[in-house]
C-alpha positions as CSV (number, residue, x, y, z in Angstrom):
1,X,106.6,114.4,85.5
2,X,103.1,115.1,86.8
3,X,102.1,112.6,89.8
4,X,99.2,110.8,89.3
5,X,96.5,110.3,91.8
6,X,94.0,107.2,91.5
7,X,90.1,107.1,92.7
8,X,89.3,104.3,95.3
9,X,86.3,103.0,96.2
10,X,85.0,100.5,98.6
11,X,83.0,97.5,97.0
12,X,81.4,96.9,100.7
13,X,80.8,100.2,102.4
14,X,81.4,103.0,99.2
15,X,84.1,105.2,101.0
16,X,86.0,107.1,98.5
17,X,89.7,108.2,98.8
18,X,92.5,108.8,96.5
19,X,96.6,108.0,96.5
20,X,99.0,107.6,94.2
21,X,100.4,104.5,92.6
22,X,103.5,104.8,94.7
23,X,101.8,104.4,97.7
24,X,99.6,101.4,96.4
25,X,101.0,97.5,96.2
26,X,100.1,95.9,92.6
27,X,97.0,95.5,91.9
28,X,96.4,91.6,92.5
29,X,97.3,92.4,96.4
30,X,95.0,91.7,99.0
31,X,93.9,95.0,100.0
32,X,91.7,96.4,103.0
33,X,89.4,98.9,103.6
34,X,90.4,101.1,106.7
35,X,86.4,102.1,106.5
36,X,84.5,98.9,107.1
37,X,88.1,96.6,106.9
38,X,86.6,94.2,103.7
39,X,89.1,92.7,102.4
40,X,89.5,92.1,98.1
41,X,92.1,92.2,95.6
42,X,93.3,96.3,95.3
43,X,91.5,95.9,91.6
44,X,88.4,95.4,93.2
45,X,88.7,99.0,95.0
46,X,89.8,101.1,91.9
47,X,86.8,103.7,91.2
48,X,87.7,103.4,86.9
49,X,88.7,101.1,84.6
50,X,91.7,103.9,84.0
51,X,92.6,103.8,87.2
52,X,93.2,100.1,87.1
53,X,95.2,100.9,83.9
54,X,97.4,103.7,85.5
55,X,98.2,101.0,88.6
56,X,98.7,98.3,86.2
57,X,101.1,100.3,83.5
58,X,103.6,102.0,87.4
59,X,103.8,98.3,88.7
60,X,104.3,96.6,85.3
């Protein structure tokens, strides 16, 4: 199976990064940003719509 890798992005300061969903907590978790430290629901810092889906679909 290929490992899937998910676009972040900050909602406050716009730093990008990626990770994969095994190293991500569900996605209605408080989450923080290690750039600027704002602090949202992980939804909030997913870069696509899919990328919300693929998080949703490894911690359903």
């Amino acid at each position: 199976m290929q490992e899937a890798w998910l676009q972040l992005r900050c909602p406050d300061c716009t730093k990008h990064w990626e990770a994969t969903p095994t190293d991500l907590p569900s996605p209605d978790t408080q989450f923080s940003c290690d750039g600027c430290g704002a602090e949202r629901s992980l939804s909030e810092f997913m870069k696509t719509a899919r990328d919300l889906e693929l998080l949703r679909e490894f911690h359903a």
